[in-house]
C-alpha positions, 0 to 999 in steps of 0.5 A: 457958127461964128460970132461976129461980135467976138470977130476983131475987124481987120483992115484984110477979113480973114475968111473963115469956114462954118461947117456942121458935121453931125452936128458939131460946127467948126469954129475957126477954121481960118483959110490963107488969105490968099486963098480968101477970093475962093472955096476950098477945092477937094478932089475925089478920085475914083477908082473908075467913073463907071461902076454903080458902087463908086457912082454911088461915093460921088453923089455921096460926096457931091451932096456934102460938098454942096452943104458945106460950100466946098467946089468938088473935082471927081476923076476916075479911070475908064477901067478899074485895072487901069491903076497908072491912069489913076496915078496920072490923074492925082499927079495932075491934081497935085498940079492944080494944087486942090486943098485935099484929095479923096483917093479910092486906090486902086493899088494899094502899093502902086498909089504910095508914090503919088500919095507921098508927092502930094504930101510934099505939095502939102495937100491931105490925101484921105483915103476911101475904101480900099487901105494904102499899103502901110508898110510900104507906105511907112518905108517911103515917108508918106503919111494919109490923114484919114482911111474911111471905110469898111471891114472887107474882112468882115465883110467876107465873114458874113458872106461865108456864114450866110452861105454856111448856113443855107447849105447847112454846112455841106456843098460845092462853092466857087468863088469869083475873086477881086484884082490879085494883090488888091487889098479890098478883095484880097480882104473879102476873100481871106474874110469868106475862107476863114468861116467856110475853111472851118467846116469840113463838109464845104469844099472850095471847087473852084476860085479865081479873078475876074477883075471885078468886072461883069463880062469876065464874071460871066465868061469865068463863071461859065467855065468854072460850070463848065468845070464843076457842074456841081457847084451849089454857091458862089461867092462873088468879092463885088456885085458886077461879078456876081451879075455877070456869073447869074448870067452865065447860071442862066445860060446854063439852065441853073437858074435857082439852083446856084446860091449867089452872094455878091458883094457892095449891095449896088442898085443892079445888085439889089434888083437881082434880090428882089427877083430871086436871082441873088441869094445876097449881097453885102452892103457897104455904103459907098454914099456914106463913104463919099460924105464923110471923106468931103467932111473929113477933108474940110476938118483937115483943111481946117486944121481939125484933129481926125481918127486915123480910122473912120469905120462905114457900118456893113450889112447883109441885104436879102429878100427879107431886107432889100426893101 
């Protein structure tokens, strides 16, 4: 907090930004005084305004920003896919001119343009979930202040050795992947492939995108049955996939006899454990990462030091601990 009798008085009170975050405060942090007359904006751009996972980042980051005073702006697409409406979206908050922009890209290489606009506007761009290409990154001259996040490839680990483990290392698996050239799923997949490749009783039958989307997890999982009848798991790189395929177990009479792990731990996810319907899922916590994006943006503007890499812990949730 700060000491009002250590504050020389000015004819013009600079405006300073109290924040405690885990409980440490920020002292000061001093705004332009032309910005006096306001809180500082940031943005949080999703990768789309309607999946559960990225609800869940938003309140997240809505109940930090209401701590510590900040006016919060969040935008996303319709669709996941939709990576240009994104691209848009930032552009015109560069417009606005926010303080800082939480972004959760959904291209990891198609982002670098506008994130390296806005480092020419001068405004921080944190990074959620899914990492910005680096090299890419690198060769146009852009910089991020912070990634929040998780270890999708350890994430794709743990899925594979749960389902290693429930088939005591024989069996059929299929897997619904992420968008292709996606670093989120691309890193979920290579992390399952890495454990399950290693034993040699497991054959991958099947593995293909269906956009992360709930639909397309249904139509393709129903085709990949179709396919491979004998298919005794499935791993699904998010949860909406994962419900959509459940759907399609059902249609085909497999309810109970497909080993289902899904991936995010979203609330419909979470009600698919307790009925017995999904075997797992692994949790990343999206709330949390929106929280500490909104924190780390107020140490930027503050002129704070951050870690170039702020990890968010992942868990697996099943029957045993949905609770």
């Amino acid at each position: 907090m700060f000491n009002q009798g250590h504050m020389k008085m000015k004819t013009i009170v600079s405006v300073y930004l109290a924040v405690v975050l885990a409980g440490l405060s920020f002292i000061g942090c001093q705004r332009r005084e032309e910005a006096s007359a306001k809180s500082p904006t940031v943005a949080l751009v999703v990768k789309t305004v309607n999946h559960p996972y990225f609800i869940d980042m938003q309140q997240g980051a809505e109940a930090a920003a209401k701590r510590l005073g900040i006016h919060l702006i969040v935008q996303g697409a319709e669709r996941e896919v939709d990576v240009e409406k994104q691209m848009q979206i930032v552009e015109n908050l560069i417009q606005k001119k926010v303080d800082a922009i939480c972004l959760a890209p959904s291209g990891s290489r198609e982002l670098v343009p506008v994130v390296v606009k806005a480092n020419r506007a001068n405004i921080p761009v944190i990074i959620l979930d899914t990492r910005i290409d680096s090299a890419a990154l690198r060769e146009a001259g852009g910089k991020v202040g912070t990634f929040i996040g998780s270890d999708n490839f350890e994430g794709g680990k743990v899925a594979g050795t749960y389902i290693l483990e429930k088939l005591k290392g024989n069996g059929n698996v299929a897997i619904l992947e992420g968008i292709p050239g996606h670093e989120t799923g691309d890193a979920r997949r290579k992390g399952f492939h890495s454990v399950v490749d290693q034993a040699p009783g497991i054959k991958i039958v099947a593995s293909q995108t269906a956009n992360w989307e709930r639909d397309q997890g249904f139509n393709v999982f129903q085709n990949m049955l179709q396919s491979h009848p004998d298919v005794q798991a499935l791993f699904a790189c998010n949860d909406l996939m994962a419900l959509g395929a459940i759907e399609a177990v059902a249609a085909a009479g497999k309810t109970g006899k497909i080993l289902v792990v899904g991936f995010d731990a979203v609330k419909d996810g979470r009600d698919a454990i307790r009925q017995g319907t999904m075997a797992a899922s692994v949790a990343q916590h999206p709330d949390e990462m929106g929280k500490l994006g909104v924190e780390n943006a107020c140490r930027i503007i503050c002129g704070e030091p951050v870690p170039d890499y702020v990890p968010v812990k992942i868990e697996l949730i099943t029957k045993q601990n949905v609770e």
